[in-house]
C-alpha positions as CSV (number, residue, x, y, z in Angstrom):
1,X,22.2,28.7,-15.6
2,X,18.2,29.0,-15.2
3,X,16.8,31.0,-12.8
4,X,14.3,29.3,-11.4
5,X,11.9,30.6,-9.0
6,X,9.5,28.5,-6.4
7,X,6.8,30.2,-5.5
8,X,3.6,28.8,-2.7
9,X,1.0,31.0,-1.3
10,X,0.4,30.8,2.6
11,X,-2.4,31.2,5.2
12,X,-1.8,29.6,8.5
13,X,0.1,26.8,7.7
14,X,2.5,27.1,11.1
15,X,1.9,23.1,11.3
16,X,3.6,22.9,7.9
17,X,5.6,25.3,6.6
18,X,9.1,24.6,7.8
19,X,9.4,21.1,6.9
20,X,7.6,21.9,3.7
21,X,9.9,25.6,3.2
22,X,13.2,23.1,3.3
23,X,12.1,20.3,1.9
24,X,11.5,22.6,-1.5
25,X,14.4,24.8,-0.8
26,X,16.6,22.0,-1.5
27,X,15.0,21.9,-5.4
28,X,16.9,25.5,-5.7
29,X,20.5,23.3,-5.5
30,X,22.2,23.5,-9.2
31,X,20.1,26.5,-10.3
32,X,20.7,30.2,-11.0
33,X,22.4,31.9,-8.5
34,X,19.3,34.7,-8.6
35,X,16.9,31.8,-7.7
36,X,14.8,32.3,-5.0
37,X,12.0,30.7,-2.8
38,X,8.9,32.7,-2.6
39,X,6.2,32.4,0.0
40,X,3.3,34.9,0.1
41,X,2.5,34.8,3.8
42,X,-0.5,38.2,4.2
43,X,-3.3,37.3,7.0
44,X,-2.1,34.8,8.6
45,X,-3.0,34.7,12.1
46,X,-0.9,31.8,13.8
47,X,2.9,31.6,13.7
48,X,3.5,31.3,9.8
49,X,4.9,34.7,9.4
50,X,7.5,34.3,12.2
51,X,8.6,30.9,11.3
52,X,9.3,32.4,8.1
53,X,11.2,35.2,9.4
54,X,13.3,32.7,11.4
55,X,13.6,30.5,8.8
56,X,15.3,33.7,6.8
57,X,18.6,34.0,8.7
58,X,19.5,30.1,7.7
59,X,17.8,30.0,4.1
60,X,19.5,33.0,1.8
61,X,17.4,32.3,-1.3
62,X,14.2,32.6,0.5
63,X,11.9,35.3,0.2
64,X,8.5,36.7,1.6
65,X,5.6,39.0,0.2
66,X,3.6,40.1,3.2
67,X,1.7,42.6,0.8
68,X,-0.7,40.1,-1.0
69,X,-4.3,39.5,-1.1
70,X,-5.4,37.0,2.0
71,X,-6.8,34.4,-0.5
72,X,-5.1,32.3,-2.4
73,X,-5.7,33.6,-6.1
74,X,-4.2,36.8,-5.4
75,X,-1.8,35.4,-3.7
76,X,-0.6,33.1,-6.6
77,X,-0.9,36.3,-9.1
78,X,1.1,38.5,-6.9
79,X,3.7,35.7,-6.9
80,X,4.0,35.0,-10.4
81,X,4.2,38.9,-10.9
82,X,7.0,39.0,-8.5
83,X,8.8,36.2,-10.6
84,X,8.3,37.4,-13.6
85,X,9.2,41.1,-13.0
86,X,12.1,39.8,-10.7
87,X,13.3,38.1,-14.0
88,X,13.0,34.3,-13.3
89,X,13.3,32.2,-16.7
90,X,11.4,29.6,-15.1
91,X,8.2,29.6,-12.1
92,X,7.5,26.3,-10.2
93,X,4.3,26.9,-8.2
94,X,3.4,24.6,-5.2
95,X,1.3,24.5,-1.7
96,X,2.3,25.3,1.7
97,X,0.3,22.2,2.8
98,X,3.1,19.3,2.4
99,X,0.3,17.6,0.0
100,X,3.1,17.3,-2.6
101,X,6.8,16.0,-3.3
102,X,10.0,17.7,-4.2
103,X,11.4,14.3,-5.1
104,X,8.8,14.3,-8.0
105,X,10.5,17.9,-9.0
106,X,13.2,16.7,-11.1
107,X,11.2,14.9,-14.0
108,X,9.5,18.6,-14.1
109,X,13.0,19.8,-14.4
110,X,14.4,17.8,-16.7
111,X,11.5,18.5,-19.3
112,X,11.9,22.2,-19.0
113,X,13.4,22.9,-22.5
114,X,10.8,20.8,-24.5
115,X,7.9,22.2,-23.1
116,X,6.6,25.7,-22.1
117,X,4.6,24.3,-19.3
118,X,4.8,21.0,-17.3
119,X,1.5,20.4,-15.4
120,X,1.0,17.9,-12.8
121,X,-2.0,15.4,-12.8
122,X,-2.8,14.1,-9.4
123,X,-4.5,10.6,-10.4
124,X,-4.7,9.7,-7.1
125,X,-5.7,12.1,-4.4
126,X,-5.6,12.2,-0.7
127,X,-7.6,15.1,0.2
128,X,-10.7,13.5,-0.6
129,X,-12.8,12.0,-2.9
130,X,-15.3,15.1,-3.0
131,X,-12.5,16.9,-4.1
132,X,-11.3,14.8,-7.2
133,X,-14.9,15.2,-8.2
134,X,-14.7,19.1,-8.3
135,X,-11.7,18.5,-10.5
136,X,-13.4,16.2,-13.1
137,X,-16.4,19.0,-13.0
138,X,-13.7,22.0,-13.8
139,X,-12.2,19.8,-16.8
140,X,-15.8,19.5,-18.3
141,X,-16.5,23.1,-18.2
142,X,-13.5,23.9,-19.4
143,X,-14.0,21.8,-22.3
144,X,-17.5,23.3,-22.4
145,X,-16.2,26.9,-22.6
146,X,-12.6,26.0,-24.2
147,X,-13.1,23.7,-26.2
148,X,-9.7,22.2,-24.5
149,X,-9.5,18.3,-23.2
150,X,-7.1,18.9,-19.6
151,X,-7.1,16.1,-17.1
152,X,-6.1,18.4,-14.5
153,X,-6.5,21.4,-14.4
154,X,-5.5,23.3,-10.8
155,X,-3.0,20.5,-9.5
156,X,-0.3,23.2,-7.5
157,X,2.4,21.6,-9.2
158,X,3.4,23.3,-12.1
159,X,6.4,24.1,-13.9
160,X,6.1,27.1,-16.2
161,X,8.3,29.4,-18.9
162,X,7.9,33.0,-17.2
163,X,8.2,34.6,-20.1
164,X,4.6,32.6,-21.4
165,X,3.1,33.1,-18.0
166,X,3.9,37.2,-18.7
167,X,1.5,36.2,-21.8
168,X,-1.6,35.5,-19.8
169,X,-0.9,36.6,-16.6
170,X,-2.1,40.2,-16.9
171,X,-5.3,39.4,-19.0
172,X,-6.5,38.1,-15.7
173,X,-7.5,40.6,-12.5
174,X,-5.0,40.6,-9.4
175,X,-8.1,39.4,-7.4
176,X,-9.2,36.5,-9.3
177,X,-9.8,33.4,-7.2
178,X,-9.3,30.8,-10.1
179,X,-5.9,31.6,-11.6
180,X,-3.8,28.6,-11.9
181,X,-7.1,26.7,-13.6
182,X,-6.8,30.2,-16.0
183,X,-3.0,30.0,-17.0
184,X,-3.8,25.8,-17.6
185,X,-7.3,27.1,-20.3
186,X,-4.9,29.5,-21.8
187,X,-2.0,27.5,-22.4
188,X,-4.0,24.8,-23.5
189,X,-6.2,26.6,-25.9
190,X,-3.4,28.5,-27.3
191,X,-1.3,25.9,-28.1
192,X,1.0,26.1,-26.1
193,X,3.9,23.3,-25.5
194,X,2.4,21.5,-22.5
195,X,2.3,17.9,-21.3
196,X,1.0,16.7,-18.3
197,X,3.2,14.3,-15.5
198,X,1.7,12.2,-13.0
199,X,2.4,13.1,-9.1
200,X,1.4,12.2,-6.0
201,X,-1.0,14.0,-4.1
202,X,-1.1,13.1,-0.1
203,X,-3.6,14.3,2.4
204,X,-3.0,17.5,4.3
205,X,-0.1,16.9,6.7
206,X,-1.7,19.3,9.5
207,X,-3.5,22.2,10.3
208,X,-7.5,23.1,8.8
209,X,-8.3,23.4,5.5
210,X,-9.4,27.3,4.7
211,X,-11.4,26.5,1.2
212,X,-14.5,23.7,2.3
213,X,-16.8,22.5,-0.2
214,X,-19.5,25.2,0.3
215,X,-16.6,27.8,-0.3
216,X,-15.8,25.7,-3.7
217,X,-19.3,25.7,-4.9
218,X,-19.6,29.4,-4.4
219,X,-16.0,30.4,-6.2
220,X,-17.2,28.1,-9.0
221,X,-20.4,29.7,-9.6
222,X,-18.7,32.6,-10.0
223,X,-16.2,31.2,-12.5
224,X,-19.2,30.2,-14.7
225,X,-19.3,34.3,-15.6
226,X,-15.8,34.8,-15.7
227,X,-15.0,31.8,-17.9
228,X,-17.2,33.8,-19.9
229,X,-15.9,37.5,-19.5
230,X,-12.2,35.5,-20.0
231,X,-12.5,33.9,-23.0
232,X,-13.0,37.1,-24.7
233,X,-9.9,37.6,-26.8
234,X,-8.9,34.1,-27.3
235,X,-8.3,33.0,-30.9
236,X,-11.0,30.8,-32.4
């Protein structure tokens, strides 16, 4: 049977995270028996971390990394090395937010074997329109830089074959702000097996947003120069 792991970065989420934690701990049902839920859960300053540890004595399969970066591109990295080194077959990355669906898992699922990677596309999006237009401007300058046509390219619903992440994941630094829109350029440009499933997308079921628009604009000036520095190496 597939090992499957879920992985979801954390940062103050004590609003959230148990109803989201078991609500995605039931996708692990019918899977591997090594599968595991991953939460990276490092500088948090509310109650996250101890609803976690609670949430441990009920919930076998779960699992915490305390030892990550505070922000959320390390975090992902870190969690997608743990997978892969902890010899998953298959990584499902998602938020701690409750902004998406574990219903919508099983189409993901189901499409495992004919593809390498299984994006989600939110077409509709609750967190704002300002948002959605942040996406459409990553998709252009990806197309500008990749010469790849995405139509989304950091939804945090994703499922992926670990042994392709372990292609790509280690050309990017563990600090990198930007990685899921990374791992979508390089399996895109490298033609990879990839399709891309409509899901929902609701609006942030409580606590505050950490990443604000000024934050955005500032990580993606940045990504301008690494796009750059990153497409180094890529075939032609």
């Amino acid at each position: 049977m597939d090992c499957l792991f879920v992985v979801m970065p954390a940062y103050n989420e004590e609003e959230n995270i148990e109803g989201v934690v078991r609500a995605w701990y039931s996708v692990l049902a019918g899977k591997g028996g090594d599968s595991r839920l991953v939460v990276a859960d490092s500088g948090s300053s509310d109650g996250t971390h101890s609803i976690l540890e609670g949430l441990q004595g009920e919930l076998p399969q779960l699992e915490i990394l305390s030892d990550t970066g505070k922000q959320h591109g390390p975090k992902v990295i870190a969690l997608y090395d743990y997978a892969v080194q902890q010899g998953a077959d298959y990584i499902f990355q998602t938020d701690s937010d409750g902004q998406t669906d574990p219903s919508e898992f099983a189409a993901f699922w189901d499409a495992r074997k004919e593809y390498d990677a299984v994006f989600g596309h939110r077409q509709r999006r609750g967190d704002g329109e300002s948002r959605a237009f942040v996406e459409k401007v990553v998709c252009f300058l990806l197309k500008l830089y990749f010469g790849i046509s995405v139509p989304d390219a950091n939804a945090p619903f994703r499922l992926m074959k670990a042994g392709v992440v372990k292609k790509y994941l280690y050309r990017l630094p563990p600090d990198y702000n930007l990685p899921n829109i990374m791992m979508t350029a390089y399996f895109a440009h490298e033609q990879e097996r990839i399709t891309f499933k409509s899901v929902t997308f609701k609006p942030r079921q409580g606590g505050a947003n950490s990443i604000n628009i000024p934050k955005i604009v500032k990580i993606g000036w940045k990504a301008l120069s690494d796009f750059r520095m990153l497409k180094k190496g890529l075939k032609a």
